[in-house]
VEXZA-794711 format. One line per 3 residues: number of its first residue (from 1); their letters; for each residue z, y, x of N, C-alpha, C, CB. Coordinates in nm, 3 decimals, m for minus. Glycine has a CB too. Layout:
// residues N
NUM = a = Z:Y:X:Z:Y:X:Z:Y:X:Z:Y:X ~ ...;
// end
This chain:
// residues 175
1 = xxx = 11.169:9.590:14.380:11.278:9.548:14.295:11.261:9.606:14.155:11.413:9.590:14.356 ~ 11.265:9.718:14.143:11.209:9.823:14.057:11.095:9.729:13.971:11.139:9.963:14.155 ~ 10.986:9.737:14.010:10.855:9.650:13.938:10.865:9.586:13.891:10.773:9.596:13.975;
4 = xxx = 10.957:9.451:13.955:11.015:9.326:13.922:11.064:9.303:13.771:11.127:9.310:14.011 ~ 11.163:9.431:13.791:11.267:9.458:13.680:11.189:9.513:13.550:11.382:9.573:13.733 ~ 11.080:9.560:13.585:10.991:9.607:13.466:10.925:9.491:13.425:10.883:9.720:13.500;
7 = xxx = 10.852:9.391:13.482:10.811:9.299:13.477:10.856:9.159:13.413:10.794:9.306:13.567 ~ 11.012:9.176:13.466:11.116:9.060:13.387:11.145:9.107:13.220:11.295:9.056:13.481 ~ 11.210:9.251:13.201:11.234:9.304:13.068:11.083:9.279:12.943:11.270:9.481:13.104;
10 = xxx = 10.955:9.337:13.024:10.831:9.328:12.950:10.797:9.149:12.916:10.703:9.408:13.055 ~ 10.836:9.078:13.023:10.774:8.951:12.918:10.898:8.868:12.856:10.667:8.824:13.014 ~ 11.035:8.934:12.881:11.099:8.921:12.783:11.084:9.000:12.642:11.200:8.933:12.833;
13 = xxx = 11.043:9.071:12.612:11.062:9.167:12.476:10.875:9.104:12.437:11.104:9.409:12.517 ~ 10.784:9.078:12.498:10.650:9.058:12.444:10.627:8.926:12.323:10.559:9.030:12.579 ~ 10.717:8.864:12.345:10.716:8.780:12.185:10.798:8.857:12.072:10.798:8.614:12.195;
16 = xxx = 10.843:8.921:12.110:10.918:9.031:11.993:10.811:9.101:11.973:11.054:9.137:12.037 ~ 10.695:9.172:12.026:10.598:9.245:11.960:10.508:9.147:11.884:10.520:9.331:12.058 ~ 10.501:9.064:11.897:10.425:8.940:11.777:10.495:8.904:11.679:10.388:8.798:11.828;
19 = xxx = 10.636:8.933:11.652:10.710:8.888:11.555:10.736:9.036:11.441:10.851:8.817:11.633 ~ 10.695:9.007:11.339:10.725:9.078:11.255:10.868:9.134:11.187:10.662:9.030:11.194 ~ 10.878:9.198:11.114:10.980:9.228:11.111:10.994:9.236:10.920:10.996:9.353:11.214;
22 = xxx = 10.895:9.173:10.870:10.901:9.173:10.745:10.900:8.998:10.711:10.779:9.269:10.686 ~ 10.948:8.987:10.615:11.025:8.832:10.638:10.862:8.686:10.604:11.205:8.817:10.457 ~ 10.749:8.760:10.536:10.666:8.618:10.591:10.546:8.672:10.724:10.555:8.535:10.426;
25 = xxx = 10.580:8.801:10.807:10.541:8.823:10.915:10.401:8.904:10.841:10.534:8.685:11.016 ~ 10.380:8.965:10.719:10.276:9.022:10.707:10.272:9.146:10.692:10.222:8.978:10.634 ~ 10.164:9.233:10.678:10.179:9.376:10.657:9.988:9.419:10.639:10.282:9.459:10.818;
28 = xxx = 9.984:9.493:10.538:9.900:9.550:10.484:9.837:9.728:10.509:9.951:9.518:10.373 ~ 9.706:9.761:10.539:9.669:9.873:10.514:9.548:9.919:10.482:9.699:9.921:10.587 ~ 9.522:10.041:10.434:9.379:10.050:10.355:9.358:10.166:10.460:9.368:10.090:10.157;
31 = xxx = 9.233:10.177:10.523:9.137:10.245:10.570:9.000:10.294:10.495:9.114:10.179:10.664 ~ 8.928:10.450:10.505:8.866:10.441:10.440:8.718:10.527:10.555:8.938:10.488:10.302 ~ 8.670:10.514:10.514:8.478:10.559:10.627:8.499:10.723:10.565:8.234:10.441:10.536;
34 = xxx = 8.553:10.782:10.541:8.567:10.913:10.507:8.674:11.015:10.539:8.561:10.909:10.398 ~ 8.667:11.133:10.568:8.798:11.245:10.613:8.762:11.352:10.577:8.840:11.269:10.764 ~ 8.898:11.420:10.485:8.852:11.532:10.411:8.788:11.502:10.279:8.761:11.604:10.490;
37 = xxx = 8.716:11.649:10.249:8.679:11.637:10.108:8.531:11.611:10.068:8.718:11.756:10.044 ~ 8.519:11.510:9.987:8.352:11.460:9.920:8.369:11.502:9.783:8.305:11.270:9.919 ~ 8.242:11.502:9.794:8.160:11.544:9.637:8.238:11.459:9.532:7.968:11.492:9.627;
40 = xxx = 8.235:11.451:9.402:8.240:11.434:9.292:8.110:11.285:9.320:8.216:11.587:9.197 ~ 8.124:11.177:9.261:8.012:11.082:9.248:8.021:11.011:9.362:7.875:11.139:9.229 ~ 8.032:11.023:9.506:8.051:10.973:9.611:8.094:10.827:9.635:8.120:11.048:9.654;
43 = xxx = 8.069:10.706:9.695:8.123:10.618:9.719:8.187:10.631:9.815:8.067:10.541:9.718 ~ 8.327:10.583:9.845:8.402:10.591:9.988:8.420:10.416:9.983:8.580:10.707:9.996 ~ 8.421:10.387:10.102:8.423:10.248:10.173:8.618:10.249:10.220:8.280:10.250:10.347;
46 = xxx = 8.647:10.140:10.150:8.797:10.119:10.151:8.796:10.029:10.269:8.870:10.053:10.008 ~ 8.880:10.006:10.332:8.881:9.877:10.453:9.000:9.832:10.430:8.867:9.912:10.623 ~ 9.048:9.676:10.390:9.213:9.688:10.309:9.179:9.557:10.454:9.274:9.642:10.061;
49 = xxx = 9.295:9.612:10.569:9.337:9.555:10.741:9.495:9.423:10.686:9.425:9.765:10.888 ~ 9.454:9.318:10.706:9.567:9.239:10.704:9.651:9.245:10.870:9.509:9.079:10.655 ~ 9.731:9.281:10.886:9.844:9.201:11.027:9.871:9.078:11.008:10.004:9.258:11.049;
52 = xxx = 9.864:9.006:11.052:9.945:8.863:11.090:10.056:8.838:11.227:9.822:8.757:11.119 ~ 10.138:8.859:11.247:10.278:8.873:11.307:10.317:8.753:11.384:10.385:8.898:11.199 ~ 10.296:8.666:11.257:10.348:8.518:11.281:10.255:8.462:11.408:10.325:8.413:11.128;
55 = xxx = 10.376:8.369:11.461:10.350:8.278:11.603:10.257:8.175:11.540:10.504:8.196:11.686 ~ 10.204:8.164:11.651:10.087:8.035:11.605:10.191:7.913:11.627:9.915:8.015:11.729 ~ 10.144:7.825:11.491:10.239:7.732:11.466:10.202:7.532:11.537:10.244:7.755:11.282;
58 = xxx = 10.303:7.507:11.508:10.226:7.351:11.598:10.114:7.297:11.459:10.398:7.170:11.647 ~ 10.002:7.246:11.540:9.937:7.171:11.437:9.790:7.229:11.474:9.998:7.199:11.272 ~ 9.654:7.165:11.435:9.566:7.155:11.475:9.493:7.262:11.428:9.534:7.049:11.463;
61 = xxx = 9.433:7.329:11.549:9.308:7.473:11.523:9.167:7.434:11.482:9.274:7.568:11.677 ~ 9.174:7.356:11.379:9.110:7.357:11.293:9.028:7.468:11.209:9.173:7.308:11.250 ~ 8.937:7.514:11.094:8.876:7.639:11.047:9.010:7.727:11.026:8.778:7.619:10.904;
64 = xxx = 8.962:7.821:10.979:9.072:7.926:11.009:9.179:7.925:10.898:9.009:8.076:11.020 ~ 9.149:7.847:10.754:9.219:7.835:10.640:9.291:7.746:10.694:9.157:7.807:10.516 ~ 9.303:7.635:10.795:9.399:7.534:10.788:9.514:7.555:10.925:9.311:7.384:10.790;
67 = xxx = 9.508:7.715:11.007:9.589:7.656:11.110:9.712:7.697:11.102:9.546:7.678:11.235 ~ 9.810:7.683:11.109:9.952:7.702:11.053:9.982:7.821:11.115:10.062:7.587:11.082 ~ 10.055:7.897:10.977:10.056:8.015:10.955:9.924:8.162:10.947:10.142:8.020:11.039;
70 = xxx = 9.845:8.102:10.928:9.739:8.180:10.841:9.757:8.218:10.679:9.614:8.094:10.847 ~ 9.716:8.367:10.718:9.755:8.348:10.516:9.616:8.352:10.466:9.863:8.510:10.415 ~ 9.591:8.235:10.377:9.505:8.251:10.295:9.494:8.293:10.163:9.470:8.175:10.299;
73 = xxx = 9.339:8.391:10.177:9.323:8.491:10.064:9.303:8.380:9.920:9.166:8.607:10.099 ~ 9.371:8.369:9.797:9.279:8.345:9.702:9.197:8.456:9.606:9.345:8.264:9.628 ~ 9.266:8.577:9.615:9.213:8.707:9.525:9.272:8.824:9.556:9.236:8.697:9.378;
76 = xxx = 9.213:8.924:9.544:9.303:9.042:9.541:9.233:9.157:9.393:9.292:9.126:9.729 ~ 9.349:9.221:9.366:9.309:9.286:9.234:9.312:9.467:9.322:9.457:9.243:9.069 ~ 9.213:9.518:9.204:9.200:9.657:9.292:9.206:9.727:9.150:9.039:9.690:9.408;
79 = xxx = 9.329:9.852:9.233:9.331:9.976:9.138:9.289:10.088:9.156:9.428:10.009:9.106 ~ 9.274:10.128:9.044:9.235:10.316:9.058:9.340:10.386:9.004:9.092:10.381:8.964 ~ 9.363:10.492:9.108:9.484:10.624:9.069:9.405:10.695:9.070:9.612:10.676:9.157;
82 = xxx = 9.404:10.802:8.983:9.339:10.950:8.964:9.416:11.010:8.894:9.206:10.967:8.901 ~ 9.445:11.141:9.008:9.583:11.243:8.978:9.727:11.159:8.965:9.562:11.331:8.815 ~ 9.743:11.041:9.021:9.818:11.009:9.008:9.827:10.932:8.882:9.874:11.086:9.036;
85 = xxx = 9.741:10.861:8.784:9.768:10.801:8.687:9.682:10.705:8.734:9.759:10.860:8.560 ~ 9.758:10.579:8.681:9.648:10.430:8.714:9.578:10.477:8.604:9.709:10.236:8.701 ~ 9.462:10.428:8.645:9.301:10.417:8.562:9.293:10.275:8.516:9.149:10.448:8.673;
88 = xxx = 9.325:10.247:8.353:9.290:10.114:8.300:9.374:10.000:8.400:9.110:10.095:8.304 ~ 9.337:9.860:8.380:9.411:9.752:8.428:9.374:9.717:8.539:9.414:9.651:8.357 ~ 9.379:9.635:8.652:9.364:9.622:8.802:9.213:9.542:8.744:9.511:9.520:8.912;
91 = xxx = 9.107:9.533:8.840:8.993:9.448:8.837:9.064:9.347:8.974:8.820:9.543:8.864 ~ 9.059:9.209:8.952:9.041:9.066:8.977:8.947:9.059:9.090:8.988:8.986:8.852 ~ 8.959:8.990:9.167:8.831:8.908:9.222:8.852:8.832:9.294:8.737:8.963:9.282;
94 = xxx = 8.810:8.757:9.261:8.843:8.574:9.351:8.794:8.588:9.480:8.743:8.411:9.284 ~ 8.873:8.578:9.557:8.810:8.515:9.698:8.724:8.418:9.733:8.889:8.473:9.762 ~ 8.608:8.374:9.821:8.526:8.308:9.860:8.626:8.161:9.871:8.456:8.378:9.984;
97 = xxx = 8.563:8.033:9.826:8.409:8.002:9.789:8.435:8.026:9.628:8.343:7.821:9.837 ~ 8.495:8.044:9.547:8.497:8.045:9.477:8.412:8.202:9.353:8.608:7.995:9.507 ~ 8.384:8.265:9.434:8.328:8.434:9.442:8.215:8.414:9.515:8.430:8.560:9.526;
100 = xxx = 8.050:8.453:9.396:7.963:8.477:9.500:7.923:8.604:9.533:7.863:8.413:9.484 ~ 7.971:8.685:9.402:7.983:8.887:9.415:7.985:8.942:9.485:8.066:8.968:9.385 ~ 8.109:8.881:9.560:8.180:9.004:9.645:8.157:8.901:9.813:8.406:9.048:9.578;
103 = xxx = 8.125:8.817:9.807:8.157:8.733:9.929:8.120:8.781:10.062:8.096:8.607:9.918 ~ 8.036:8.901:10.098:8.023:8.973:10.222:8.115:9.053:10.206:7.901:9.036:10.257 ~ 8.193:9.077:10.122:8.294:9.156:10.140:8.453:9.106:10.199:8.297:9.211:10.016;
106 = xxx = 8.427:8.975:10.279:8.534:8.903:10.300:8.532:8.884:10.456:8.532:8.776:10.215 ~ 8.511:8.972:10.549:8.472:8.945:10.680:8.553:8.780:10.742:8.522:9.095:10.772 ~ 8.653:8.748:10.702:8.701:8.649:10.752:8.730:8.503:10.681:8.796:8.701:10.795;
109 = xxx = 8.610:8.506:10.652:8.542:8.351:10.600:8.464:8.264:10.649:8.476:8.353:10.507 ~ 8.425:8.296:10.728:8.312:8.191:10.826:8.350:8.105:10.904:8.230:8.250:10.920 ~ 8.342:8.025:10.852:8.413:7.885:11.003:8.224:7.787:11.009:8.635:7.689:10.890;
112 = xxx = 8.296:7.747:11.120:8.245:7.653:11.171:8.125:7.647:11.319:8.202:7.610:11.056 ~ 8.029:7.575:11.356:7.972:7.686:11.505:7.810:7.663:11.491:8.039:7.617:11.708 ~ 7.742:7.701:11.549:7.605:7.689:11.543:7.565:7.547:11.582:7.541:7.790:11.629;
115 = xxx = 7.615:7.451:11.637:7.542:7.341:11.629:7.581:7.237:11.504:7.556:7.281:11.760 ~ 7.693:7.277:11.374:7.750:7.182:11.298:7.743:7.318:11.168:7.917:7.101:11.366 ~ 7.715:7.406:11.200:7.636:7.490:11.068:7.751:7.598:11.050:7.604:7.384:10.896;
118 = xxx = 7.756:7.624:10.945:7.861:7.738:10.945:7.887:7.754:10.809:7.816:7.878:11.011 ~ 8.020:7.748:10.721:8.021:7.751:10.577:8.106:7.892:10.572:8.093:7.605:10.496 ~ 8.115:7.893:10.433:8.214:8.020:10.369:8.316:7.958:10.303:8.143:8.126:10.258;
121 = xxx = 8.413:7.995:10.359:8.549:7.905:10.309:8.643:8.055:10.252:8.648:7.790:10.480 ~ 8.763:8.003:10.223:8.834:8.090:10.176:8.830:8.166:10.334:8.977:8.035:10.096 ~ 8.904:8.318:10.297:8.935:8.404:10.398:9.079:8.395:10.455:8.909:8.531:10.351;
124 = xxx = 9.071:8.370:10.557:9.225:8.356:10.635:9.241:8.498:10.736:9.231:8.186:10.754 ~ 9.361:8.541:10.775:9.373:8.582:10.873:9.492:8.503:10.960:9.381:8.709:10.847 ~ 9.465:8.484:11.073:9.523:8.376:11.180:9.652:8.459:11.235:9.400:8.332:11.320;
127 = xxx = 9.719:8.404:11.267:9.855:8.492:11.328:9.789:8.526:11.448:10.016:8.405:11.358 ~ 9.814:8.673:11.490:9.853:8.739:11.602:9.684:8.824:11.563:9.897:8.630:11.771 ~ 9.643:8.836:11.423:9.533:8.902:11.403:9.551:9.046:11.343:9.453:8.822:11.326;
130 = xxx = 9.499:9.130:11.382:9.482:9.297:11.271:9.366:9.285:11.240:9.498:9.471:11.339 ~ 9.300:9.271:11.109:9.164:9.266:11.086:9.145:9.295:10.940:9.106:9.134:11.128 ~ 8.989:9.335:10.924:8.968:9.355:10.804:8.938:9.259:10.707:8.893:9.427:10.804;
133 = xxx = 9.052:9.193:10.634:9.057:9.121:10.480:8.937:9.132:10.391:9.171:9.184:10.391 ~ 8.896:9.228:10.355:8.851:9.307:10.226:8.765:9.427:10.233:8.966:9.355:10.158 ~ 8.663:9.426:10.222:8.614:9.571:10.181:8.517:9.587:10.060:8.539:9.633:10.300;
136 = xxx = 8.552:9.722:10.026:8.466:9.757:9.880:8.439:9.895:9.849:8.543:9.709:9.751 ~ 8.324:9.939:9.820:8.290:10.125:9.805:8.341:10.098:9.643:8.064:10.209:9.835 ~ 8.459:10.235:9.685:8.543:10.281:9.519:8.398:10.402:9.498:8.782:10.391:9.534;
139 = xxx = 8.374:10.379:9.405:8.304:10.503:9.312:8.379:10.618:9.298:8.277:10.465:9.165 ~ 8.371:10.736:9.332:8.448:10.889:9.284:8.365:10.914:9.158:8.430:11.042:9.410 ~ 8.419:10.862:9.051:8.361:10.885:8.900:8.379:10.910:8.796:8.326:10.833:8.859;
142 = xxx = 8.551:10.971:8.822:8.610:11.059:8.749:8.604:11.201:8.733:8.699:11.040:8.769 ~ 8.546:11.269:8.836:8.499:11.394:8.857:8.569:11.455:8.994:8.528:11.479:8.729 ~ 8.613:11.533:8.953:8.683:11.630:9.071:8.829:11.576:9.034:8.661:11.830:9.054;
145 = xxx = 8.878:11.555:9.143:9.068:11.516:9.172:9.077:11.421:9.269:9.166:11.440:9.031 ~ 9.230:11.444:9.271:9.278:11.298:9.385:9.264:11.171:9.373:9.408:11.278:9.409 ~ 9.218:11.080:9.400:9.199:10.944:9.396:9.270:10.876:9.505:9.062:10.914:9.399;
148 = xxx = 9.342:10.778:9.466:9.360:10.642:9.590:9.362:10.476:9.501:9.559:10.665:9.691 ~ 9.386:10.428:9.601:9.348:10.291:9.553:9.380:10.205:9.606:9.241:10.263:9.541 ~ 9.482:10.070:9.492:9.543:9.988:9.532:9.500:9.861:9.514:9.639:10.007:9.500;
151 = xxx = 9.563:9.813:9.622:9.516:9.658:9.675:9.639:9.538:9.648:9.485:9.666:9.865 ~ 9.663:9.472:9.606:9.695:9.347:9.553:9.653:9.216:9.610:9.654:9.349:9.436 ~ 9.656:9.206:9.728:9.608:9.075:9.799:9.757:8.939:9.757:9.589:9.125:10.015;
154 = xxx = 9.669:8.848:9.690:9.757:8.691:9.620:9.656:8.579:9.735:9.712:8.644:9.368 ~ 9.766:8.512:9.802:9.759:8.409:9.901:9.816:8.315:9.935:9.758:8.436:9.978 ~ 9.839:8.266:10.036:9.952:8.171:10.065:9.929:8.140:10.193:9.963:8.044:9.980;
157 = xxx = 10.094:8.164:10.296:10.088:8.090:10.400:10.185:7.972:10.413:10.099:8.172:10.498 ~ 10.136:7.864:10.448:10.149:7.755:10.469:10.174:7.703:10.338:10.233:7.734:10.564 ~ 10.097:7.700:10.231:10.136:7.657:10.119:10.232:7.752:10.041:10.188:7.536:10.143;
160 = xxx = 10.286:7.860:10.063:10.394:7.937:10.039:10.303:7.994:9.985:10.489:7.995:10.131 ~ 10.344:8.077:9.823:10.299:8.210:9.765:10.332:8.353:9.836:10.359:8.216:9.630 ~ 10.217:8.435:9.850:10.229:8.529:9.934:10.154:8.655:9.878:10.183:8.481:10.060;
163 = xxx = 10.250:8.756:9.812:10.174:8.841:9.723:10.194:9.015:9.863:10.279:8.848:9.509 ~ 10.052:9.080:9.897:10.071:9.201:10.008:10.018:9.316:9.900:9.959:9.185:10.180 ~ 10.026:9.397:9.912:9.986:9.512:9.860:9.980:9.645:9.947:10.064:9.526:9.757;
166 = xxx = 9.871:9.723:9.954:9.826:9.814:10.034:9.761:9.912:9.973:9.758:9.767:10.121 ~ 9.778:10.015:9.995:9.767:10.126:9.900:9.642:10.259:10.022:9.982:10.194:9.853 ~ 9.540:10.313:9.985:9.437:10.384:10.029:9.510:10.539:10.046:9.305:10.369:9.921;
169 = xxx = 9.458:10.577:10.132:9.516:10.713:10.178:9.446:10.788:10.070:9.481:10.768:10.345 ~ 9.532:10.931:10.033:9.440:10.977:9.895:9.328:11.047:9.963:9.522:11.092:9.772 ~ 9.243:11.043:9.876:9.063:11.118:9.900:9.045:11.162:9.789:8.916:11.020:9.935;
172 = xxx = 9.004:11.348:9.796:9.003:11.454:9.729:8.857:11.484:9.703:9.078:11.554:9.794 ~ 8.826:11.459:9.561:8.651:11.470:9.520:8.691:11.626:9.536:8.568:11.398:9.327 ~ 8.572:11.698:9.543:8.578:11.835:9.454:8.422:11.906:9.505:8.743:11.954:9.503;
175 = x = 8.366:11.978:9.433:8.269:12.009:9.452:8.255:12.137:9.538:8.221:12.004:9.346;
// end
């Protein structure tokens, strides 16, 4: 009876853990390949993780930019804090296809399958995904101090403007 009762409550409340609680179901975070303190000069590897919350919507699973409620990336701008002061104006960068710079830096662009080829389309993340959006090594090239670094991801789900922002845990150069 007992089990049952655990069993009835859990797949009642389990579409509530897919539903977000921020109103277009998204949420942002920056991860970085480093802990503790690095040198002065150092590259640290940022990992900026999109959530997607949102229920998969009616309509055809198609590449990953077209299935309802995916947010698609068009750019995200990246900042530098050191000591707490932004460093100069955000740097830009277009999202794939439109970006050939940065375009391995977009893990979630690849559609299509090995017998019909495989392109680079814009980057989506699909509802009910935690994954990595974005990555990029920030330079430590201010010298010795605190650094973090912000993310500005501009998108759209379902045609909707969709501006996330995610901010890097601070990382302490010092020699």
């Amino acid at each position: 009876m007992l089990v049952a009762l655990v069993v009835a409550v859990a797949l009642m409340l389990a579409p509530a853990a897919f539903n977000s609680s921020t109103p277009n179901g998204l949420s942002a975070y920056v991860d970085v390949n480093t802990r503790g303190q690095v040198p002065p000069g150092s590259v640290v590897r940022n990992f900026v993780h999109v959530i997607n919350s949102n229920d998969f919507g009616l309509g055809p699973l198609g590449v990953r930019q077209t299935i309802a409620n995916a947010f698609v990336i068009d750019s995200v701008d990246l900042t530098t804090i050191f000591n707490g002061v932004q460093i100069g104006d955000a740097f830009s960068v277009a999202a794939p296809p439109n970006s050939t710079d940065f375009t391995g830096r977009w893990p979630t662009t690849v559609t299509g399958n090995v017998n019909a080829g495989f392109q680079v389309g814009k980057p989506a993340v699909i509802p009910g995904e935690n994954t990595v959006a974005f990555y990029v090594g920030q330079p430590l090239e201010l010298g010795s101090g605190k650094y973090t670094f912000r993310y500005a991801l501009h998108g759209t789900i379902n045609g909707n403007a969709v501006d996330l922002t995610a901010t890097s845990p601070q990382i302490i150069a010092s020699d």
